[in-house]
N, C-alpha and C positions, 0 to 999 in steps of 0.2 A: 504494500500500500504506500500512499505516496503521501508524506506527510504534511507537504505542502498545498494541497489541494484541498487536505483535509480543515486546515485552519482557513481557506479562504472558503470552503462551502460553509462552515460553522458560522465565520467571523464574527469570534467572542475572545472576547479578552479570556487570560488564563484564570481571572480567577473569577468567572462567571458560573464556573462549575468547580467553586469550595462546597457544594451541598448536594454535587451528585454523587453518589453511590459510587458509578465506576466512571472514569474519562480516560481519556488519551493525552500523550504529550501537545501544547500549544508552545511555543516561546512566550516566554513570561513578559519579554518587551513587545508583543504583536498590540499593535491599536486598530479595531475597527472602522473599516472605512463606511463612505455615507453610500448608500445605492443610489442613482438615476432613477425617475418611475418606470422606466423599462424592465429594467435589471429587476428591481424591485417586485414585479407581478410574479418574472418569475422563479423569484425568491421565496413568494407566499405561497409557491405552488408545489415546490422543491422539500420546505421545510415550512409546515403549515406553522402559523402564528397559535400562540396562547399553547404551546409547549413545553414541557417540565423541561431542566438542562439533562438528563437521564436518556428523556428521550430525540430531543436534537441528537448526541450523541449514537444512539440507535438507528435513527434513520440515513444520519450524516455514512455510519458502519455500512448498511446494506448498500447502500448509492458505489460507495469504495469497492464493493466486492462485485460491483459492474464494472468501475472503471479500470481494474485490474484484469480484467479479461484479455485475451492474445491478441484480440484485433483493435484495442484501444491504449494497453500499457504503453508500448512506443510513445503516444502525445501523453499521456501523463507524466512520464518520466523527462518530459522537454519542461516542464518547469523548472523543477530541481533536482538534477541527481544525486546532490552531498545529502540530500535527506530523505531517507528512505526507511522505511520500519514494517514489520507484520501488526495486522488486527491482531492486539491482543486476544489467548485464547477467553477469555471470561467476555470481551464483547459478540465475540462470534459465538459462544455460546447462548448468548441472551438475546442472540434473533431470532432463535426459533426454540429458545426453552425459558420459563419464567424461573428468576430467584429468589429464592426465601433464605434471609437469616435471621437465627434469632438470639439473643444476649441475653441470660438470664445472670442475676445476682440478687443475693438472698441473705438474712441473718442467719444465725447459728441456731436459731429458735423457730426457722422455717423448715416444712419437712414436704413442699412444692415441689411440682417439677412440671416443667409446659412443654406441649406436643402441639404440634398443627396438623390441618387437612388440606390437600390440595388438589383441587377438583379442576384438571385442565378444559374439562368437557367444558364449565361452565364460561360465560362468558363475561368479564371483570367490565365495567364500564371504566373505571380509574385506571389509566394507564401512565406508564412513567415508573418515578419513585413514591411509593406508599412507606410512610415509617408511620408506627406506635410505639407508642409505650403503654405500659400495665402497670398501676401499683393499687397496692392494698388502698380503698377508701376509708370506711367502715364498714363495722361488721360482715356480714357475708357481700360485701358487693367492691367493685373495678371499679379505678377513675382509669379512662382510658383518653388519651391526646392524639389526635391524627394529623398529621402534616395538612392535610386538605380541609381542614373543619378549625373553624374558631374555635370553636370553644367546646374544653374535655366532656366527656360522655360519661355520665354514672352508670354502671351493667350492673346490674342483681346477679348474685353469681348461687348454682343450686346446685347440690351432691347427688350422685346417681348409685345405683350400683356397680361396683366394679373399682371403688378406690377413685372416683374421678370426678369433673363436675358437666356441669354440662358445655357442648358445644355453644362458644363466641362468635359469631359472623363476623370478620371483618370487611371481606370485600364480598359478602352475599354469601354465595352458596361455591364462592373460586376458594378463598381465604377462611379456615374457622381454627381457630384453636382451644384448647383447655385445659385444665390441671389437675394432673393425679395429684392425690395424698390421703397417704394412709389414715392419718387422723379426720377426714372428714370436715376439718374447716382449714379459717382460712389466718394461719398463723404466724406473729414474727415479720416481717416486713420484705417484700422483694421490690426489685425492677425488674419489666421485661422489653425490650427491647429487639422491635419485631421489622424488618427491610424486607418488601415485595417487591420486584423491580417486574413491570408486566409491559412486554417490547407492544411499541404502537402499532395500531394497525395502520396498516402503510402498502398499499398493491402499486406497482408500481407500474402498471398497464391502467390503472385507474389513472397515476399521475403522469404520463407520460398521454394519455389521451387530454387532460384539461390540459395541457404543455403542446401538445399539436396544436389545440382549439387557439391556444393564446398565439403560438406563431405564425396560425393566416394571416393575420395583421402583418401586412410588408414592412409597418413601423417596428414592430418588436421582431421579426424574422432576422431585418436588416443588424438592429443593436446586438441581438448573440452573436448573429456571424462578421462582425465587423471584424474586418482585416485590419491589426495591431500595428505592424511596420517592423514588430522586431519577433514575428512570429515565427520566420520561417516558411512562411507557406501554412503553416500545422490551422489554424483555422478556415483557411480554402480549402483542403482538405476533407476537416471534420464537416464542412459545407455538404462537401461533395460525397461524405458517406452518409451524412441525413439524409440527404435529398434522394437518395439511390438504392440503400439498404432495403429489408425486408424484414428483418430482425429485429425483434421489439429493442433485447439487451443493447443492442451495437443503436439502432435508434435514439432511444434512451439516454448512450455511454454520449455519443457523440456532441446531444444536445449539451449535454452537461458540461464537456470538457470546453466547447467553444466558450458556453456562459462563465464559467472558471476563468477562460482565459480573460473576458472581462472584467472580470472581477481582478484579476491581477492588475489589472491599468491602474484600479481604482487605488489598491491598497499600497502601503508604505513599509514595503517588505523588500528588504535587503537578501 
């Protein structure tokens, strides 16, 4: 993967994702450039607005593992070749599987232990980074905090048989956890500390069809394939594999690499 490509699809400062879960290398000196409204449409269309930094991230990964394909690496590798990396293995895992961790810490007078459920069939409406926490309120019941909710949640919390209590929904019927314990309440003080990272839904024949739509406009067609002056040819090119291809991926790769290449004008990357 090309790492250079990667911060100009992003373009977020390094420390935009102090509170995602998992990220990638950025240069800590990279500053943000402004889009044009061209650029900009299809920006929104690339990396839909109102996104956790989790999932930029995620979507930013799957776009990478088009433009790493055989028939497009060549132009991505013409930005920069001193910088170069693999998708880490924990992002390419989390495009096509959800993760769950969980932190528990306890007093010496707590005899807790938490388990979760994870029901891939269902379908999580939250996507991105979900975090909670769990602590003891009173008596038998959870304050629980969610990154997506103002304000913490009281749960009643009820013993079943079997050592355990009942099932907690966190994200419906995807996410539910509970707690064994032998004693039957709820004793001594813990935290639980619970990360769901649920990848976006993102088809990229979905996005790649509203990204056709917006390039009949000869206005936005013209501003991707603008010929740079110090390209090499490399955006006449990807012109001429848009325009000719059949292939969704190589379709897809091409649009993106010319828009990249734009995006290079904009930004102040040495």
């Amino acid at each position: 993967m090309i790492n250079h490509i990667r911060t100009l699809l992003l373009n977020r400062s390094a420390d935009y994702f102090t509170n995602s879960l998992y990220t990638e290398y950025i240069p800590p000196a990279y500053t943000p450039y402004a889009f044009d409204s061209e650029l900009q449409r299809v920006r929104d269309l690339l990396i839909p607005v109102s996104l956790d930094a989790t999932s930029e991230n995620l979507i930013v990964a799957s776009i990478l593992s088009i433009l790493d394909a055989p028939d497009l690496a060549e132009y991505s590798s013409q930005f920069d070749t001193r910088i170069t990396y693999d998708l880490s293995d924990i992002m390419s895992s989390l495009l096509t599987d959800s993760s769950v961790t969980v932190d528990f810490n306890k007093s010496s007078t707590c005899d807790l232990a938490i388990k979760y459920k994870l029901d891939v069939i269902a379908d999580p409406i939250e996507r991105g980074l979900n975090k909670w926490t769990l602590t003891r309120n009173t008596g038998s019941s959870l304050l629980i905090t969610y990154n997506k909710r103002n304000t913490p949640l009281v749960v009643p919390v009820t013993f079943l048989s079997g050592n355990r209590t009942n099932d907690i929904n966190l994200l419906g019927e995807y996410l539910r956890v509970y707690f064994t314990t032998p004693s039957l309440t709820l004793t001594g003080s813990f935290n639980a500390t619970i990360n769901a990272v649920v990848a976006p839904a993102y088809n990229i024949g979905a996005v790649f069809g509203a990204l056709k739509t917006l390039l009949a406009d000869p206005k936005i067609f013209g501003r991707v394939f603008r010929t740079t002056g110090n390209d090499n040819g490399a955006v006449t090119e990807l012109r001429d594999i848009y325009t000719a291809s059949i292939e969704l991926p190589v379709l897809f790769g091409s649009l993106v690499l010319a828009y990249v290449w734009q995006c290079q004008q904009l930004a102040k990357v040495s």
